[in-house]
C-alpha positions in Angstrom: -3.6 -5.5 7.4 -3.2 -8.2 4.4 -7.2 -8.0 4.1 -6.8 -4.5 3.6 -4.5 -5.1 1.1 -6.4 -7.5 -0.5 -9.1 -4.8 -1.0 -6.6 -2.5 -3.2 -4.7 -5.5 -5.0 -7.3 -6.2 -7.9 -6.7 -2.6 -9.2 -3.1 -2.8 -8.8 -2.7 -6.2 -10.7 -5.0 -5.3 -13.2 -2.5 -2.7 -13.9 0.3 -5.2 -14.1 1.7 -4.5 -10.3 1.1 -5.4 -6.5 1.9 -4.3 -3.3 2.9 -6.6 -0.3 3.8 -5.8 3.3 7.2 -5.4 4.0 7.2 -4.4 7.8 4.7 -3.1 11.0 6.6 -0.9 13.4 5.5 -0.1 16.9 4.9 3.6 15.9 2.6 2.4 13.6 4.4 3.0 10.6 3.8 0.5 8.0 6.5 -0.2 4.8 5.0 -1.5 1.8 6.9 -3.0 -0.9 5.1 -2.3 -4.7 6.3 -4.7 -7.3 5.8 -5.5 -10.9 4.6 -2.1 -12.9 4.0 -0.4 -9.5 7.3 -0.3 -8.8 8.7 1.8 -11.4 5.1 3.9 -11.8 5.5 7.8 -12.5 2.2 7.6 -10.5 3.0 5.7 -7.3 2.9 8.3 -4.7 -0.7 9.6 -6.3 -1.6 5.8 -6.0 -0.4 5.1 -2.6 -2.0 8.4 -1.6 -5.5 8.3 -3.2 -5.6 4.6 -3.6 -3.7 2.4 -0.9 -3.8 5.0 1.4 -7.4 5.8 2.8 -7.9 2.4 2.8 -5.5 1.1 5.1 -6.4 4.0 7.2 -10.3 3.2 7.4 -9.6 -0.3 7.9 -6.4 -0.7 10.0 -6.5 1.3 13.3 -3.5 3.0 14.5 -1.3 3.7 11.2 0.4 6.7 11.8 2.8 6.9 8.5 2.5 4.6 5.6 6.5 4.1 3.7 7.5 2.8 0.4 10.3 0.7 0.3 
């Protein structure tokens, strides 16, 4: 999971923010934390969406819901 992570960081701190992992749950469902200029974005659900998103899916089997929070 962090290496996936690691593969949508650059973009994010190049935009002044970052994203961590806050949690895993059983179901799958992972909680991310965005910090710095992330976290008070306009943008952040079209980033997690278009961005974070479809990477942590094609790299990380079995996420069934990614959170913010």
């Amino acid at each position: 999971m962090r290496a996936a992570l690691d593969r949508v960081r650059p973009g994010l701190l190049a935009d002044g923010g970052n994203v961590e992992l806050a949690s895993i749950c059983p179901d799958g469902t992972v909680r991310l934390s965005l910090q710095g200029e992330c976290s008070r974005c306009p943008a952040v659900e079209m980033t997690v969406r278009r961005v974070i998103e479809p990477v942590l899916r094609a790299l990380v089997p079995g996420i069934t819901a990614i959170v913010i929070g």
